[in-house]
Structure formats: structure tokens, C-alpha cells
N, C-alpha and C positions, 0 to 999 in steps of 0.2 A: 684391547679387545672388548673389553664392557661398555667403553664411551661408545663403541661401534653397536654392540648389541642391543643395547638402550635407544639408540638415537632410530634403530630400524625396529625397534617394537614399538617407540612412539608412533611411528609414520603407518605400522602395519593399523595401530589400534584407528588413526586420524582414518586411513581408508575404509576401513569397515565404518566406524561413524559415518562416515560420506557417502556409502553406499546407502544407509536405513535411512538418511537425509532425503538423498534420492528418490530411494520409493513412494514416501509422504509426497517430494514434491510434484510426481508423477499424475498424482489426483487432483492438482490446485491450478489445470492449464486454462480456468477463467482469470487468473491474475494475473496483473498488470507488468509487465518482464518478465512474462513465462518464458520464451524462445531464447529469452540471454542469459535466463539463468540456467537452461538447459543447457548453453553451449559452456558455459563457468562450471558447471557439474563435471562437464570432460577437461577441462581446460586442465580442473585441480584435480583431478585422477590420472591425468598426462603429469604433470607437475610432482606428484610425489612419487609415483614412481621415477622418473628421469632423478629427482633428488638419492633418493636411494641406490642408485646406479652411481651417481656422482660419489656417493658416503661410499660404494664399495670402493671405486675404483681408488679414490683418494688415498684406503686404507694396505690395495696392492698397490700401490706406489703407478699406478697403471699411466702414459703419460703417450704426448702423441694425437696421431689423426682421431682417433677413436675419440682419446678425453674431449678435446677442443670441439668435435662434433656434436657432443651429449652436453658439451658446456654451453653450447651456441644458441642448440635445440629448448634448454633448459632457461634461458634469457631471454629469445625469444614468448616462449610459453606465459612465462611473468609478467611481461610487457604486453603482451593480448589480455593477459587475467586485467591487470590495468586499464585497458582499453575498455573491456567490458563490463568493468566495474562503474565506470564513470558513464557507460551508457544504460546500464541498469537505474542507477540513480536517477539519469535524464526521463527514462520509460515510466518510472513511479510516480516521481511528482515532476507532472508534465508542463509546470508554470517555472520549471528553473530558469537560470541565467544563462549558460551557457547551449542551448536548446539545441542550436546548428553548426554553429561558427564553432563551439568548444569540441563538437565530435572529430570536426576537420584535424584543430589544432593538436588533440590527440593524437588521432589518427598517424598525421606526421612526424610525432613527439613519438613512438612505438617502432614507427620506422626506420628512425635515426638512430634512436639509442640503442635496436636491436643489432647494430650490424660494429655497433664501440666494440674494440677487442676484447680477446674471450676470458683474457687475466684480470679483466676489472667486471667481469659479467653479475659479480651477487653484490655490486653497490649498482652500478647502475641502474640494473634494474628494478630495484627494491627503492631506488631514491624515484623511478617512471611510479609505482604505485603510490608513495609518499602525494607525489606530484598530482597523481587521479585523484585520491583523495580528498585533498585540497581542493580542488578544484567541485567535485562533488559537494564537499561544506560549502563552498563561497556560493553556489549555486542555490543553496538549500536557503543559505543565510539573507539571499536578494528578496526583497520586497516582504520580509516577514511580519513585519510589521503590522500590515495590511488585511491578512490573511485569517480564516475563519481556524475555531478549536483546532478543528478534525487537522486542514492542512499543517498548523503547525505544529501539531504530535507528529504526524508522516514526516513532516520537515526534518523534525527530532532525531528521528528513528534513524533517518538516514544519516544524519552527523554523526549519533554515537555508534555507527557500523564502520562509516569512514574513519573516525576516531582510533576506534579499534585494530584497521588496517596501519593507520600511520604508527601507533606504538607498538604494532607488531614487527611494522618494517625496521623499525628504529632499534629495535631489540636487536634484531637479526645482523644491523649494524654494525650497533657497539661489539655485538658476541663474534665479529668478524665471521657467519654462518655458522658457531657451533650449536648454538641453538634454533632447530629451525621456528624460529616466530612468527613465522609468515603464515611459514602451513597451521600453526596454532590459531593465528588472525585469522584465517579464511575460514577455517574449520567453526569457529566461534562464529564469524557474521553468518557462516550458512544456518548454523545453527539456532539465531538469533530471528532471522530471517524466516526459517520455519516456522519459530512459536508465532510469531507476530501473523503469517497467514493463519497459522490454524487457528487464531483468535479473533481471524476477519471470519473465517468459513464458519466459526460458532454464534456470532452476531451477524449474521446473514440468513435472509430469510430464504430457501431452495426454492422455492415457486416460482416468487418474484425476483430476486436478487436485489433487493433493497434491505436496509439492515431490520433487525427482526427486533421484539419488545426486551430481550436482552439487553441487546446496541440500544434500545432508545433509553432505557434504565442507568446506562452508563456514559448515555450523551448531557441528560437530566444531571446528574453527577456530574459530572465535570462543567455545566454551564452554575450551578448550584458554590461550585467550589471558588471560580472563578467570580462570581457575584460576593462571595467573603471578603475577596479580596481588593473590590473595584465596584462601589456598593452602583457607581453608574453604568457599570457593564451589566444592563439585563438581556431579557430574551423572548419572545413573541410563542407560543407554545398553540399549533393549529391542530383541529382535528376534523377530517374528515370520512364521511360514511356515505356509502353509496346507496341511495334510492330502490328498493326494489328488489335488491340481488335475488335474495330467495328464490325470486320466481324465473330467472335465469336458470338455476339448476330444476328446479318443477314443472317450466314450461317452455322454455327457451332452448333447448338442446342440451341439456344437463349438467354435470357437472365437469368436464370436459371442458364445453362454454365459458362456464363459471369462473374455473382457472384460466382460459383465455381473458376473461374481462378481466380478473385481477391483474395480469399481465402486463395489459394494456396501460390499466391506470397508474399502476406502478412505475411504467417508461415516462407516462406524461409527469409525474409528482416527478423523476430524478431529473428529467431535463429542466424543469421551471424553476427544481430549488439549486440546481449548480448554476444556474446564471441570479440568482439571489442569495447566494453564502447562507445558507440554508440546506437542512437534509432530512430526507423522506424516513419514515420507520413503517413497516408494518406491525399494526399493535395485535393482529389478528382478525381472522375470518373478511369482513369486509370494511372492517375501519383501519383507518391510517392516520398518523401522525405526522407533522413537519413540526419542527424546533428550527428556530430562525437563530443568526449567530449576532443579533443587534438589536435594541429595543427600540426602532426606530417602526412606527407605525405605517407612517407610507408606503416601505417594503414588504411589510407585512399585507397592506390592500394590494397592491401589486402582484405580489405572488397568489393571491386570490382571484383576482379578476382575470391574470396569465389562466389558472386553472377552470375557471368559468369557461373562457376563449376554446379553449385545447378541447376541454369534454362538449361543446357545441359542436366543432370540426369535427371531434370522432365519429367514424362511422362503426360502428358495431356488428349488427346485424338490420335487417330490411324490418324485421316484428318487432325490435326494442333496441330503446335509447339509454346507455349510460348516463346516466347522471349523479351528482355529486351533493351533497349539504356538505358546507364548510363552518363549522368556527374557531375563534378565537379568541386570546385571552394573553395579559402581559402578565410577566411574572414580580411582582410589587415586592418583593422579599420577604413578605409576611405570611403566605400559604405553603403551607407542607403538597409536595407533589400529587396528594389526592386531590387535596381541594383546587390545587391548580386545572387539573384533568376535570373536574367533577362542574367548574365553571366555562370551562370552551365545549362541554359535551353540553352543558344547556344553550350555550349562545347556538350550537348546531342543533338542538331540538327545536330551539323558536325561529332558528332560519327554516329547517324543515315543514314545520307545521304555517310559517309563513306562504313557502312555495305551495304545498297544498290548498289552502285558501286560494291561492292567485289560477293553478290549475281548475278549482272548484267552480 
């Protein structure tokens, strides 16, 4: 009677955890597998309760159409949380491996194993999310190599949630379901899952939705860390300031305007630096920053002249023209991040006071 009472205050406490989960996640519907992690919120709310059903009936010896139908429902269940898991992971980092072809292969792998009879229903199913898992790492683990800071933390993040799942299942395993491990896996990735957005929405800037001087403080840092270790791994560090702003809010339709142009340039800095492994930061008011993930200088003009190109095209307004000073500056290992910032703010002074001249 106490293995039983224990085992349904665990699951009572996991549901209320997963409800204030919920609520959080409720306000974060700009993130990327919003809609599937909505459906995994019901999925694991359906899943402990039908577990707990299972714990009673098991404990009246309850046996028959009823069990076999809550056992069925209950495998079923597991094997979509599977499913969805492995498409959450695809919806994150959208450069995986199994992109198309692996959602199919799931897909059919959920379908088969849900309908194996209902006396092997807590391995098989539990070995389907092993199997997602997997397959989620192998995904994350394809072309890593290649890939900038940022993707391979996200890469990370997603293995050690997978990680988590597969030694919960395995738990749940060996313990032939006395312990449910699963529901403690899941309840931990949601959880895990949480902090990591509420740590994108605090290095996020609300205006723009580019990351904010926060996020660029701890992009510096980690390009900074990674230079200790790889004295050839540098980084290109760019800063640009928009021409004029001011008098967008004083004469241009105010400050309304104002936020509309930061908007804009915002959209143009995140598209030119993710086709350059490169990422935009707003440093505040009207200057921005891009941190490059290579100390290769071509790229660096590149994504310059891209953003020349882009703010010529804009059109703004019919009475004024956005425009941009840009500079730049490589980081030689030798300046401390002021004097880094304090040398591309002059190379953008004497671009500026350049372009004035050529205007004059």
C-alpha cells in the first residue's frame, strides 16, 4: 500500500510541476516548436494520468477489456510522445539530418509498434522513445563540425535532453516499470526546456527580436573562451549606427517611425548574418552589433557590402532614407573587449565622416 501511495504522489507532484511548466510555456509562442511542444504538454498530462490508472488497477488486481484498453491507450500515448519528440528536435535545429525522410520513418515506426500486444506494451514502447532519441542525437551530431558557436550549444542542448530521455527509458526498463523514469525524463527535459527559453527571452531584445547587449556580452565570452583554446579561431567583431535616427523620431513621424526603422534594420542584419555564420545583437538605441563566427576577412566585406545592398533597396519612407555606417575590426587576442568595441566604433566614425564629405 505505500509502494502504491508513493508512486501516485510522485506522479500527483510531476503533474502539478507540468502544469506551472505550462503556464511559462504559454507566453514563449515566438519559439521555435511552439505547436509541438503544445501538443507534448497534453500528450504528458494524458500519459500520467492513464499511468496512474494503470498503478491502481494493477494494485486491485483489475484485469480484462478495461486493463488491456488503458494499456493500449497508454502505448499508444508513449509512442506519439516519441514521435513528437523527434519532431520537436527536427523544428529546433532546422539543419538536422533526418529533416523529412526521418519524420516518415518514425511516423511508421509509432504505428507498428503501437498495435505489438498489450503484455509487452512498457518495453516496447519505451525502447520507440530510446529509438527517437537516437535518432534526434544522430541528427544533431550530422555536420557539426561545420557549424557556428550558437548552432553547436542548440545542437548540445538538444543531445543532453535526448540523453536524458534514453536514461530515463532505460531506467524504466531495468526497474521492469516500478519506477516510473520516463515520467521523471520528460518532466526534467520539460523542465530543462523551459530554463533554456527563458534564457533566449532574457537575451532577446522585445522591439527587435534580435539578441539584446546581454546576448552580445555572452557571445564575446564564448568567442573569447573558445580563442584560449584555438589561438586560430578568431572573430571579426562589426558595428553599425544608423545615420540620422534622431530626427526620425523629431521629424519623421515620431517615435512609432523610429521603432518601425529599427525593425526593419533588424530583419535586414538577421537575414545577411545567417547566410554568413554570423549574428546580429542590438547594443542599444540605434547601434547594432554583428560578431562573425570566423576570422576570415572576405566574409567579413561580404557581409558589409550584403548590408550596403539591402539598406539601398529599403524603402522607408517617401521624406527619408535609412542608411547605415558600418565598421570593423579582428580580434588579435591582445585587446580586452573595450578596446575591441572602442576600435570598430572609430573605423564607423571615419566611415561616417567619410560619407559626409562625399554627400558635402
Amino acid at each position: 500500500m505505500e509502494n502504491i501511495i508513493l508512486k501516485l504522489s510522485a506522479e500527483a507532484f510531476m503533474l502539478i510541476t507540468a502544469v506551472f511548466l505550462l503556464k511559462y510555456h504559454r507566453k514563449l509562442d515566438e519559439q521555435p516548436g511552439y505547436n509541438i511542444l503544445n501538443v507534448i504538454y497534453s500528450i504528458f498530462f494524458t500519459f500520467i494520468t492513464l499511468d496512474a490508472v494503470i498503478t491502481v488497477f494493477e494494485h486491485l488486481n483489475v484485469s480484462g477489456l478495461p486493463y488491456i484498453l488503458i494499456v493500449l491507450l497508454y502505448k499508444l500515448i508513449l509512442c506519439v510522445f516519441a514521435y513528437l519528440w523527434f519532431c520537436l528536435c527536427q523544428a529546433v535545429t532546422e539543419k538536422c539530418l533526418y529533416k523529412n525522410t526521418g519524420i516518415i520513418i518514425f511516423s511508421v515506426l509509432s504505428i507498428i509498434i503501437s498495435i505489438i500486444p498489450a503484455d509487452s506494451f512498457d518495453g516496447s514502447s519505451l525502447i520507440m522513445c530510446i529509438i527517437a532519441s537516437f535518432g534526434a542525437i544522430l541528427s544533431a551530431l550530422y555536420g557539426m563540425k561545420g557549424l557556428s558557436l550558437r548552432e553547436r550549444r542548440l545542437r548540445c542542448n538538444i543531445m543532453l535532453m535526448s540523453l536524458i530521455i534514453i536514461l530515463s527509458g532505460a531506467l524504466q526498463l531495468i526497474t521492469e516499470g516500478k519506477a516510473p523514469g520516463m515520467l521523471f525524463g520528460i518532466i526534467l527535459v520539460l523542465l530543462i526546456h523551459n530554463l533554456y527559453t527563458m534564457h533566449g527571452k532574457i537575451t532577446t531584445d522585445r522591439l527587435t527580436g534580435i539578441k539584446n547587449r546581454y546576448g552580445m556580452d555572452e557571445e564575446l565570452e564564448e568567442q573569447l573562451t573558445q580563442y584560449r583554446k584555438d589561438k586560430t579561431d578568431s572573430f571579426y567583431l562589426i558595428t553599425c549606427d544608423l545615420d540620422d535616427f534622431k530626427s526620425i523620431n523629431d521629424e519623421h513621424g515620431g517615435h512609432e517611425e523610429g521603432d518601425r526603422a529599427l525593425t526593419l534594420v533588424a530583419g535586414i542584419l538577421t537575414r545577411v548574418t545567417e547566410k554568413n555564420d554570423a549574428v546580429a545583437f542590438r547594443n542599444g538605441g540605434d547601434e547594432f552589433v554583428i560578431i562573425t563566427d570566423k576570422s576570415d576577412e572576405a566574409v567579413t566585406k561580404k557581409i558589409c557590402a550584403e548590408l550596403e545592398a539591402e539598406f539601398e533597396a529599403l524603402h522607408f519612407r517617401d521624406d527619408f532614407k535609412i542608411k547605415m555606417s558600418i565598421g570593423y575590426t579582428l580580434f588579435d587576442g591582445k585587446a580586452d573587449i573595450g578596446e575591441l568595441m572602442a576600435r570598430a566604433d572609430q573605423f564607423l566614425y571615419d566611415e561616417k565622416q567619410r560619407r559626409k564629405k562625399l554627400e558635402d
